[in-house]
N, C-alpha and C positions, 0 to 999 in steps of 0.2 A: 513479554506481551507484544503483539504484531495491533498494530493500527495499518488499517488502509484508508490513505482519504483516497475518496471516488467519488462520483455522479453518475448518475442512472445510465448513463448513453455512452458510459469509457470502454469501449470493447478488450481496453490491457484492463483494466480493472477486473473484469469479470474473470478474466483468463489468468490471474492472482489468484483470485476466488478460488474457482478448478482447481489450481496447485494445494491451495489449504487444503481444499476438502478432500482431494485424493489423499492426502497423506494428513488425514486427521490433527492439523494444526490448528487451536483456537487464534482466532482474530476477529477483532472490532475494527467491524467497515461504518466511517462516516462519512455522510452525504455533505461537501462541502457547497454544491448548489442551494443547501435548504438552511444553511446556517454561516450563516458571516463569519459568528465567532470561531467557528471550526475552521472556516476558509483563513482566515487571520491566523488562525493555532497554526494551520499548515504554513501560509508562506513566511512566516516566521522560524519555524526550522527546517523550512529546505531552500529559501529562497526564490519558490517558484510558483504559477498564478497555475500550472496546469496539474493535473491528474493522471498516473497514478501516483501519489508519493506513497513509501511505507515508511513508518517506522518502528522499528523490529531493534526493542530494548534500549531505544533512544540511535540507535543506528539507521540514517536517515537515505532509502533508497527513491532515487528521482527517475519514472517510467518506466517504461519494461525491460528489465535485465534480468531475466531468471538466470543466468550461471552466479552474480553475485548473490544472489537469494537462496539459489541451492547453496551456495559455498556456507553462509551464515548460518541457513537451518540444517544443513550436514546433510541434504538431498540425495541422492544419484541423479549425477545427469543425463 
């Protein structure tokens, strides 16, 4: 299971997005600006107050690094 926390205005978050949906990967994007307790769920497993974080199986990626993200969903890069 892929979480993305995001906020409407994260331009890597969108660009996350694009990655799923080109290659047909389900993911749950939450709006960490509309929910505290989501923003708290986040900086409690990544450590960090900003956007994008993913976590992908409980493997926790912090901003936009698509080579570690292709590497874990087996992408081509």
């Amino acid at each position: 299971m892929i979480t993305l926390y995001s906020t409407p205005t994260c331009y890597y978050c969108k660009k996350y997005e694009e990655v799923f949906k080109q290659n047909n990967i389900p993911y749950k994007k939450v709006d960490v600006s509309a929910d505290p307790k989501i923003a708290e769920e986040m900086i409690q497993k990544s450590g960090q107050i900003s956007v994008p974080v993913l976590d992908i199986n409980g493997e926790i990626i912090v901003g936009w690094n698509p080579r570690v993200v292709n590497n874990i969903l087996k992408l081509k890069q």
